[in-house]
N, CA, C and O atoms as CSV, one atom per row, in Angstrom:
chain,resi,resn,atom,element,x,y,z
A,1,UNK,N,N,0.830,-1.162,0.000
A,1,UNK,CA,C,0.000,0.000,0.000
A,1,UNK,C,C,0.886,1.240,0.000
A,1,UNK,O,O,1.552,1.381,1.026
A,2,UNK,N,N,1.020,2.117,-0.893
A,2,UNK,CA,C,1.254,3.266,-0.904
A,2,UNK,C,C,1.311,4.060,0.372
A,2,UNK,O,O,0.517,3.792,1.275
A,3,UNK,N,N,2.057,4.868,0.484
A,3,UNK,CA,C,1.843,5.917,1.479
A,3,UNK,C,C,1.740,5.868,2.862
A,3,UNK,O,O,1.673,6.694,3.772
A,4,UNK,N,N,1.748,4.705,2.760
A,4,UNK,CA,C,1.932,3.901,4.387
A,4,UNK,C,C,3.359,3.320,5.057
A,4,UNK,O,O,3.846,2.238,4.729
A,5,UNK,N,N,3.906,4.170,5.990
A,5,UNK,CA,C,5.518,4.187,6.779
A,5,UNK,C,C,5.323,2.578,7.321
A,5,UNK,O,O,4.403,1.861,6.925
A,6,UNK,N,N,6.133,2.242,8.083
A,6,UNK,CA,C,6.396,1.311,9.019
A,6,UNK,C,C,5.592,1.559,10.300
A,6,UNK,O,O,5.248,2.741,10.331
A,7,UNK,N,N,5.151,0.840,11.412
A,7,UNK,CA,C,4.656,1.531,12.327
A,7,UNK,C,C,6.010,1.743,13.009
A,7,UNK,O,O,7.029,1.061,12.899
A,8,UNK,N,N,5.781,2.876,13.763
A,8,UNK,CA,C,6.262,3.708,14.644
A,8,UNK,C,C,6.713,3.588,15.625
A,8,UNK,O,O,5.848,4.062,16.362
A,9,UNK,N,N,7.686,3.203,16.371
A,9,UNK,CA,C,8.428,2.960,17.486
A,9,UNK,C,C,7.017,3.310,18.797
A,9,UNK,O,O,6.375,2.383,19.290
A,10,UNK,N,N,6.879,4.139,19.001
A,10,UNK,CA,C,5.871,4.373,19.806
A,10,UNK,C,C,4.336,3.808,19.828
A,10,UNK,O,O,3.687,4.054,20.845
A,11,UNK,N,N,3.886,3.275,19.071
A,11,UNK,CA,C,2.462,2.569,18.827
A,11,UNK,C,C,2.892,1.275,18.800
A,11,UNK,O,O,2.004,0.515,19.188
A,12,UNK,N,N,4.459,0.427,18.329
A,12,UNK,CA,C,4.682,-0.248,18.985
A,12,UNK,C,C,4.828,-0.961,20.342
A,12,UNK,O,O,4.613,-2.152,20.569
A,13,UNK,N,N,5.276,0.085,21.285
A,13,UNK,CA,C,5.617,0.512,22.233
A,13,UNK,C,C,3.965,0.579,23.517
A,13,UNK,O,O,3.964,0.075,24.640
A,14,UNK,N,N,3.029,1.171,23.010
A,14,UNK,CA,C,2.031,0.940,23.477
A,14,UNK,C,C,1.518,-0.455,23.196
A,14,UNK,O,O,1.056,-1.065,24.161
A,15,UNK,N,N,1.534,-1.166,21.782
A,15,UNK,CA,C,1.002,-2.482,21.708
A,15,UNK,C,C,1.681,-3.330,22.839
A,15,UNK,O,O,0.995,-4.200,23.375
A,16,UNK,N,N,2.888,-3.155,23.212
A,16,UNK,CA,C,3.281,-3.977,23.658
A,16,UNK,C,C,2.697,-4.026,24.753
A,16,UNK,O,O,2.007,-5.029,24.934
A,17,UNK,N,N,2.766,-2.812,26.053
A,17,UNK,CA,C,1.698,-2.185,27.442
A,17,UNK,C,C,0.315,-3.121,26.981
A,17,UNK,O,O,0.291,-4.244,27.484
A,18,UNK,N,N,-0.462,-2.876,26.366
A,18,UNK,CA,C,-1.393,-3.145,26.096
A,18,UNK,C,C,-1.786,-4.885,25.983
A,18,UNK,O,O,-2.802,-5.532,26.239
A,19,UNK,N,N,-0.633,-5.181,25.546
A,19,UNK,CA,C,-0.555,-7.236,25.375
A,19,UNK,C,C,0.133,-7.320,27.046
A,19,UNK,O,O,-0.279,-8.333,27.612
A,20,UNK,N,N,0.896,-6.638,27.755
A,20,UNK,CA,C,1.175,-6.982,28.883
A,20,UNK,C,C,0.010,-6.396,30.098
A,20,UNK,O,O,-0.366,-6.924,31.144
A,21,UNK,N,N,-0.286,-5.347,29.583
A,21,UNK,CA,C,-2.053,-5.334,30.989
A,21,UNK,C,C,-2.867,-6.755,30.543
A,21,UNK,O,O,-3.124,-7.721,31.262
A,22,UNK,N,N,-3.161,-6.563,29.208
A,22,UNK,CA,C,-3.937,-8.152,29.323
A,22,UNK,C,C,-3.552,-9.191,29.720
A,22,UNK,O,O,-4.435,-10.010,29.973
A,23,UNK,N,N,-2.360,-9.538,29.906
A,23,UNK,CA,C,-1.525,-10.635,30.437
A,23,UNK,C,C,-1.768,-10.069,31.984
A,23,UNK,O,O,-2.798,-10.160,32.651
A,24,UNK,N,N,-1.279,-9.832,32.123
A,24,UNK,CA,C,-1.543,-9.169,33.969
A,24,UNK,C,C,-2.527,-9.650,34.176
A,24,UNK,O,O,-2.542,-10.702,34.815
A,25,UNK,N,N,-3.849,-9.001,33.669
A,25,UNK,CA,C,-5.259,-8.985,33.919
A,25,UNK,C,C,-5.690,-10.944,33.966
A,25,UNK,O,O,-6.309,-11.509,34.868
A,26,UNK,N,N,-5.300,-11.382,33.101
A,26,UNK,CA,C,-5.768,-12.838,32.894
A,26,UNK,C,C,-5.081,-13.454,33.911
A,26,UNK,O,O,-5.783,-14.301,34.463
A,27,UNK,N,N,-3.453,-13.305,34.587
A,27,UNK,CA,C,-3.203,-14.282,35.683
A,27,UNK,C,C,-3.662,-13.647,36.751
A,27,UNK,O,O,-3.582,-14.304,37.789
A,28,UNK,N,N,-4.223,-12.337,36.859
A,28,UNK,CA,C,-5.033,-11.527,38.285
A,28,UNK,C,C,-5.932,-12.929,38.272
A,28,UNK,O,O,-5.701,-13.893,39.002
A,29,UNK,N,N,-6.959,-12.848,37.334
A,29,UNK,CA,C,-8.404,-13.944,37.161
A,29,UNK,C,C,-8.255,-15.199,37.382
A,29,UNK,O,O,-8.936,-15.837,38.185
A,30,UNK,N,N,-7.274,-15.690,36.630
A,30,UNK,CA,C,-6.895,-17.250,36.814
A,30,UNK,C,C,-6.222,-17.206,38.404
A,30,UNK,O,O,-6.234,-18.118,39.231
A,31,UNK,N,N,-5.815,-16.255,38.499
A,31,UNK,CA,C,-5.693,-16.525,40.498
A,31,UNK,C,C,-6.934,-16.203,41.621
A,31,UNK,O,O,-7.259,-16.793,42.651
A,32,UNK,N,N,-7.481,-14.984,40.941
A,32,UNK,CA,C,-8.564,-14.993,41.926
A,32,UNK,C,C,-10.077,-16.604,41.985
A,32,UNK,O,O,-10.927,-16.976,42.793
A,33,UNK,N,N,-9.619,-17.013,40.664
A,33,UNK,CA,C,-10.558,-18.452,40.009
A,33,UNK,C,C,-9.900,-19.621,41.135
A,33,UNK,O,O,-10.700,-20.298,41.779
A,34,UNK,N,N,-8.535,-19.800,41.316
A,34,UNK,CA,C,-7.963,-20.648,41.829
A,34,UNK,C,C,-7.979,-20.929,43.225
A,34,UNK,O,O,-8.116,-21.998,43.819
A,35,UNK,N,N,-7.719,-19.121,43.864
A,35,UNK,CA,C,-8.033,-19.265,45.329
A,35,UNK,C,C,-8.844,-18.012,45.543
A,35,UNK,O,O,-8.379,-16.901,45.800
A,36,UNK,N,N,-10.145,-18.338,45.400
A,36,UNK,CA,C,-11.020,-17.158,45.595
A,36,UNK,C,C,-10.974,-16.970,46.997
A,36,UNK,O,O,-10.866,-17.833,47.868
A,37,UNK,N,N,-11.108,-15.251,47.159
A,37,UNK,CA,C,-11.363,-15.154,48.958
A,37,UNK,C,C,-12.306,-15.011,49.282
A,37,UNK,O,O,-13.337,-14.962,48.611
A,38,UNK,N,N,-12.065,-14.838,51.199
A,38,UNK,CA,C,-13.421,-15.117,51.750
A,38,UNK,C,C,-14.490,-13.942,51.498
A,38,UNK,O,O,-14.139,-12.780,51.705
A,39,UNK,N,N,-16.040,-14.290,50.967
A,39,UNK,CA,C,-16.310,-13.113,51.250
A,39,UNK,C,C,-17.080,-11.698,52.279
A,39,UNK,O,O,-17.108,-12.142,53.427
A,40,UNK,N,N,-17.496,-10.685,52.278
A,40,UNK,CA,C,-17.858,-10.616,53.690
A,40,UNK,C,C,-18.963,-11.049,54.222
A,40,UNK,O,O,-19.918,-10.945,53.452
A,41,UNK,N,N,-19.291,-11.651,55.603
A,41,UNK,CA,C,-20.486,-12.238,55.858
A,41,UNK,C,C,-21.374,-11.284,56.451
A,41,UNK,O,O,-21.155,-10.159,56.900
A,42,UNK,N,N,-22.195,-11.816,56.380
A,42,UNK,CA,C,-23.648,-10.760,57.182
A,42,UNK,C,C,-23.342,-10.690,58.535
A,42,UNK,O,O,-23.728,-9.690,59.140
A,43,UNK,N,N,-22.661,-11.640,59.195
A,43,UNK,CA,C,-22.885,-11.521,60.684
A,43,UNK,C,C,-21.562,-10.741,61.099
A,43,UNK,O,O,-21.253,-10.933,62.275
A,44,UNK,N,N,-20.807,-9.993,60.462
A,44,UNK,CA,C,-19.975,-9.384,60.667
A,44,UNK,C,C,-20.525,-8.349,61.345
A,44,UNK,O,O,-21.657,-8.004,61.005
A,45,UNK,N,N,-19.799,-7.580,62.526
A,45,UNK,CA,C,-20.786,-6.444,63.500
A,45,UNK,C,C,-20.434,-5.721,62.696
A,45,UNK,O,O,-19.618,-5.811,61.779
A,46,UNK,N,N,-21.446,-4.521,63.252
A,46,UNK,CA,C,-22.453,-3.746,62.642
A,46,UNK,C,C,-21.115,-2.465,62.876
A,46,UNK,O,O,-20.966,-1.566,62.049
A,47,UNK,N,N,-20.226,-2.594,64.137
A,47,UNK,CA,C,-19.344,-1.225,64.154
A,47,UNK,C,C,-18.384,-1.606,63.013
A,47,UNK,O,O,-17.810,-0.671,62.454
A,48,UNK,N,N,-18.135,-2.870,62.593
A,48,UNK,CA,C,-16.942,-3.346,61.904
A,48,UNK,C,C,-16.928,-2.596,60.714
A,48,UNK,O,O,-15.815,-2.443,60.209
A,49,UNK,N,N,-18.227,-1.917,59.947
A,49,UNK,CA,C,-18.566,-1.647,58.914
A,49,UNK,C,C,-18.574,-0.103,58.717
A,49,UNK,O,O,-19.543,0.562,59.083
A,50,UNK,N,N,-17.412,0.495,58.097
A,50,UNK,CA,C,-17.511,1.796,58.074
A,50,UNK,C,C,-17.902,2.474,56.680
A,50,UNK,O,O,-16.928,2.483,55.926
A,51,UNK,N,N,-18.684,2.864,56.300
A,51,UNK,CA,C,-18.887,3.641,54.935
A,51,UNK,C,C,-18.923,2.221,54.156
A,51,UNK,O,O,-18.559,2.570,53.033
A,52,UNK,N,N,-19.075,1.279,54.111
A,52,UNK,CA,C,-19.368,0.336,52.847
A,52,UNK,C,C,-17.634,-0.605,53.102
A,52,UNK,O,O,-17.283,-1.463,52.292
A,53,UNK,N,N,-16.878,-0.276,54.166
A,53,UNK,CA,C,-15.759,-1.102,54.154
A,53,UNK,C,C,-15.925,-1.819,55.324
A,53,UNK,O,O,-16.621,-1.417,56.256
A,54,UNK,N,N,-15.034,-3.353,55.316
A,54,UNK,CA,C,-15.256,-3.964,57.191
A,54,UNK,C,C,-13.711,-4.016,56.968
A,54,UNK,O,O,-12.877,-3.763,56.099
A,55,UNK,N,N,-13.817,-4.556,58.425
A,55,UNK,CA,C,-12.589,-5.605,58.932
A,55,UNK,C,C,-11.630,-4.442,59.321
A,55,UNK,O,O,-11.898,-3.453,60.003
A,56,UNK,N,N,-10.154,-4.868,58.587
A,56,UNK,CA,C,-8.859,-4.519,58.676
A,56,UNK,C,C,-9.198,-3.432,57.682
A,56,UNK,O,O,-9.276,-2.265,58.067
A,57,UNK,N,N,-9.380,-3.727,56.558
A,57,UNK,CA,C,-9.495,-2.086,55.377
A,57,UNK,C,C,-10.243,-0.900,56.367
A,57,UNK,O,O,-10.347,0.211,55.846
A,58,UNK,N,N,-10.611,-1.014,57.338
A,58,UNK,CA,C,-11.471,-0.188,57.439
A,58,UNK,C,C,-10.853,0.579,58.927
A,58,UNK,O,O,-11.122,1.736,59.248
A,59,UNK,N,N,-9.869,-0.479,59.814
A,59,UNK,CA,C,-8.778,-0.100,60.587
A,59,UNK,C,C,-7.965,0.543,59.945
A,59,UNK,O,O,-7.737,1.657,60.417
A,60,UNK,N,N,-7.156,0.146,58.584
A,60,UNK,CA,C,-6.052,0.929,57.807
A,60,UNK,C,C,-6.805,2.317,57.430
A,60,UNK,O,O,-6.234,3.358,57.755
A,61,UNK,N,N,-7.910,2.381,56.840
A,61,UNK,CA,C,-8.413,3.704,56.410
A,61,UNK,C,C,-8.532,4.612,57.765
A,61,UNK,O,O,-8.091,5.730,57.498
A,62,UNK,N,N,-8.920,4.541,58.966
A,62,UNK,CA,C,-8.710,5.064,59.959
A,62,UNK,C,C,-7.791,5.618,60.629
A,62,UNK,O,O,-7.687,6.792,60.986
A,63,UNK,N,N,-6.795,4.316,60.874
A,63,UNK,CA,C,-5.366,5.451,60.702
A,63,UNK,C,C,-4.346,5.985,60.147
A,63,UNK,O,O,-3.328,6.556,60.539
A,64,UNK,N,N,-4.861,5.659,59.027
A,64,UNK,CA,C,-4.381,6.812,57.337
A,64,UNK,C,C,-5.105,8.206,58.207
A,64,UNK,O,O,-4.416,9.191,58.473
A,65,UNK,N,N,-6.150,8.141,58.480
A,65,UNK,CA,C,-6.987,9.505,58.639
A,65,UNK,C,C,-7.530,9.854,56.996
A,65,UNK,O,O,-7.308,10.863,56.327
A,66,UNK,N,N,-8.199,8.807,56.696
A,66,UNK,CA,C,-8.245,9.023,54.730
A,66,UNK,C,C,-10.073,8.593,54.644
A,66,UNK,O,O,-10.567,7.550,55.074
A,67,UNK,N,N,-10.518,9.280,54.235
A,67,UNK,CA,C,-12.315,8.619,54.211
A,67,UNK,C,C,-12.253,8.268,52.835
A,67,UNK,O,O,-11.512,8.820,52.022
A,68,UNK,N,N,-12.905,7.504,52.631
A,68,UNK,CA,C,-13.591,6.855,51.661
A,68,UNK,C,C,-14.055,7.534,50.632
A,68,UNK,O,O,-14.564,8.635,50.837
A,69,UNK,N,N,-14.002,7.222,49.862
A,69,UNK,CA,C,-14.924,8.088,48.375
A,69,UNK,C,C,-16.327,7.924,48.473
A,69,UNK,O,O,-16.893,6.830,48.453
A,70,UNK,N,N,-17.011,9.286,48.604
A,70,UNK,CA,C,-18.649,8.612,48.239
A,70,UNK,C,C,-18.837,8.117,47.154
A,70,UNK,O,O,-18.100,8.277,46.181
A,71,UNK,N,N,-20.326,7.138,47.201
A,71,UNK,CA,C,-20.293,5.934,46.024
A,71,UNK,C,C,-21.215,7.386,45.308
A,71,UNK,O,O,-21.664,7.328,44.163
């Protein structure tokens, strides 16, 4: 085809980012598939639950001193 360069060091350069997030992304899945975690239960108390977070995330966000994003 006429008029058409080589591609470009740089759009190379992104293809490549782009084949390696999808690679990332697929062994994230195939691990979360393999050893899925626990998830949160209902009978978890009622203080445990701050803004839509429990447990430990919700100790770390506390003493960050960092609130939550409204949904």
């Amino acid at each position: 085809m006429a008029g058409r360069g080589s591609t470009t060091f740089q759009k190379r350069q992104k293809e490549q980012q782009r084949k390696e997030k999808r690679a990332e992304k697929l062994a994230r899945r195939q691990g979360r598939k393999q050893n899925p975690s626990p998830e949160i239960s209902e009978s978890a108390p009622v203080d445990a639950v701050v803004d839509g977070v429990a447990g430990s995330e919700a100790a770390a966000i506390a003493e960050a001193g960092v609130s939550p994003l409204p949904e």
